[in-house]
C-alpha positions in Angstrom: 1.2 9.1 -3.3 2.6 11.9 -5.3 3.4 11.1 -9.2 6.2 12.2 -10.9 7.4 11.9 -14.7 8.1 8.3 -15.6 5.9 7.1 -13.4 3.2 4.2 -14.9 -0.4 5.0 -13.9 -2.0 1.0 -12.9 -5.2 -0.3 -12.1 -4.0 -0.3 -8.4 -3.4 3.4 -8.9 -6.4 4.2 -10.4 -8.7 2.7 -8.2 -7.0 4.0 -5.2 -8.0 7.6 -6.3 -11.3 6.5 -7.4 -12.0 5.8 -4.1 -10.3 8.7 -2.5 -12.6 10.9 -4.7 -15.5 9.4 -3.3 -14.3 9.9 0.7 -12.1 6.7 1.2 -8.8 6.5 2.5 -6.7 6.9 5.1 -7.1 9.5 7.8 -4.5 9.2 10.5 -1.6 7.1 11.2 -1.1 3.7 9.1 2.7 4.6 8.9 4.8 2.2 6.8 8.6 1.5 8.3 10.5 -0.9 7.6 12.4 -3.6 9.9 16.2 -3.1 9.2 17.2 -7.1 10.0 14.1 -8.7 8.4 11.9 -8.2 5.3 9.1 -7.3 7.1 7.6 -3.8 7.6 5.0 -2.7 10.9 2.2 -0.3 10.1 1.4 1.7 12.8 -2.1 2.1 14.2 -4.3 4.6 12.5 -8.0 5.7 11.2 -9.4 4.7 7.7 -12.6 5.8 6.1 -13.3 1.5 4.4 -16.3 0.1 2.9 -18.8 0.3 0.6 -21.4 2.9 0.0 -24.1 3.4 1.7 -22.0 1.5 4.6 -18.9 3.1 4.6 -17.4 3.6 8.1 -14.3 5.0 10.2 -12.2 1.5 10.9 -9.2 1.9 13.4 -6.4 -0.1 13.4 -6.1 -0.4 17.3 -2.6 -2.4 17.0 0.5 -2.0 15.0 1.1 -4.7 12.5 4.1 -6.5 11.6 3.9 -7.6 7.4 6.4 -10.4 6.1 7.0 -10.6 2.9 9.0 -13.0 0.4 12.1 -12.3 -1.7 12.5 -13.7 -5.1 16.1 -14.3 -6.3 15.8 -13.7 -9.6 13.0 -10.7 -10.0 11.7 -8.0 -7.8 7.7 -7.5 -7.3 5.3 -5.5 -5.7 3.1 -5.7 -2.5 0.3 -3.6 -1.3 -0.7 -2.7 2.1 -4.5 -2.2 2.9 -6.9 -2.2 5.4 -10.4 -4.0 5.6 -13.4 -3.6 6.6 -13.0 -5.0 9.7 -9.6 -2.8 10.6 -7.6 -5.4 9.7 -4.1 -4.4 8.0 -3.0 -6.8 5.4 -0.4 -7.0 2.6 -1.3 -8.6 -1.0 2.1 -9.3 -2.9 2.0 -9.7 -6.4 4.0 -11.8 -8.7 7.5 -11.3 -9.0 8.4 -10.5 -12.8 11.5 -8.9 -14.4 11.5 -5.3 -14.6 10.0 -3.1 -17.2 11.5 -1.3 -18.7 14.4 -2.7 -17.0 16.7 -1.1 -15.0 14.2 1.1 -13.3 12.2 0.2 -9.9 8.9 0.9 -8.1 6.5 3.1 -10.0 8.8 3.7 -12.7 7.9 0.1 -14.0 4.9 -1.0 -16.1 6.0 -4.7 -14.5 5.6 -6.5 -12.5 2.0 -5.6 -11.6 0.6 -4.4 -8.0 -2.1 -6.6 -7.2 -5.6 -5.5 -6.9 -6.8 -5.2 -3.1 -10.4 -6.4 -2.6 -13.2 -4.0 -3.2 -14.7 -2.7 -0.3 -11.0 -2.2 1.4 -8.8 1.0 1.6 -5.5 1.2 0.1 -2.6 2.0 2.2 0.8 1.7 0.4 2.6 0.4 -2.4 5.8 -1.6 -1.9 8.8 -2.3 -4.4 10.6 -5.3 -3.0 13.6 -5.5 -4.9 15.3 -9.0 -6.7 17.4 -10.6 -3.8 16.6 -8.6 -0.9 16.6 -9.7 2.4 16.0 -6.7 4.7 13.2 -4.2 4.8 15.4 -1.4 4.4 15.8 -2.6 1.0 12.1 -1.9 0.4 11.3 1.3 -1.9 7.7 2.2 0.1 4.7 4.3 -1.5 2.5 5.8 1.2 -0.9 6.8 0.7 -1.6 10.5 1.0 -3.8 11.3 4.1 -7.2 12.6 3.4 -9.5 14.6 5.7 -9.5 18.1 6.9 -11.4 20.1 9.8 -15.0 18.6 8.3 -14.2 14.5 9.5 -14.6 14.4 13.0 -13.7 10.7 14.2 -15.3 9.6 17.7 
């Protein structure tokens, strides 16, 4: 996830590039697109470095996934995408909450709040699903950056 100016800097954020620092994240794949009729999105497979040290491990998600989530009439929220340590995908929505400061969206609000994905899991993406919206394409969609280089080999 690049940052640019404006942008508010959450707990979410923070621990996401915590853990990146220390080796976790997303290695391949785990695309985010979203589903034009429906307000869902499928993540495609891919390779994530999950866990906890000293047990961290490669998981692969074998399977795309198809994520539904809920609109709110009145006030957008966020979701997050992560996967476990089991190389299961799975999306965490938040609370919807008017925006602030209003009249921005995504990242460019201090509300309403991500929500925190467990621990030992690896964070995928961050989702903006706007007030009202009924179809994925709505969906303003964070993507984790991929990490790795020639040194990860994955068997």
């Amino acid at each position: 996830m690049e940052y640019q100016p404006g942008d508010y800097f959450s707990s979410v954020h923070m621990n996401h590039l915590r853990r990146q620092s220390e080796g976790y994240g997303v290695m391949a794949g785990l695309d985010i697109s979203p589903v034009t009729a429906t307000l869902d999105v499928i993540v495609s497979t891919g390779t994530a470095i999950v866990g906890l040290f000293p047990s961290a491990s490669f998981k692969n998600a074998t399977s795309t996934t198809t994520l539904s989530m809920l609109s709110n009439d009145a006030n957008p929220r966020k979701a997050v995408v992560y996967i476990d340590e089991g190389g299961t995908v799975s999306l965490l929505e938040g609370e919807a909450s008017p925006a602030i400061p209003e009249g921005k969206i995504g990242r460019q609000t201090q509300f309403p709040f991500a929500p925190v994905i467990p621990s030992s899991s690896t964070f995928v993406a961050e989702l903006w699903i706007p007030a009202g919206s009924s179809h994925g394409i709505d969906l303003t969609i964070y993507q984790a950056e991929k990490i790795g280089g020639s040194f990860w080999t994955v068997e």
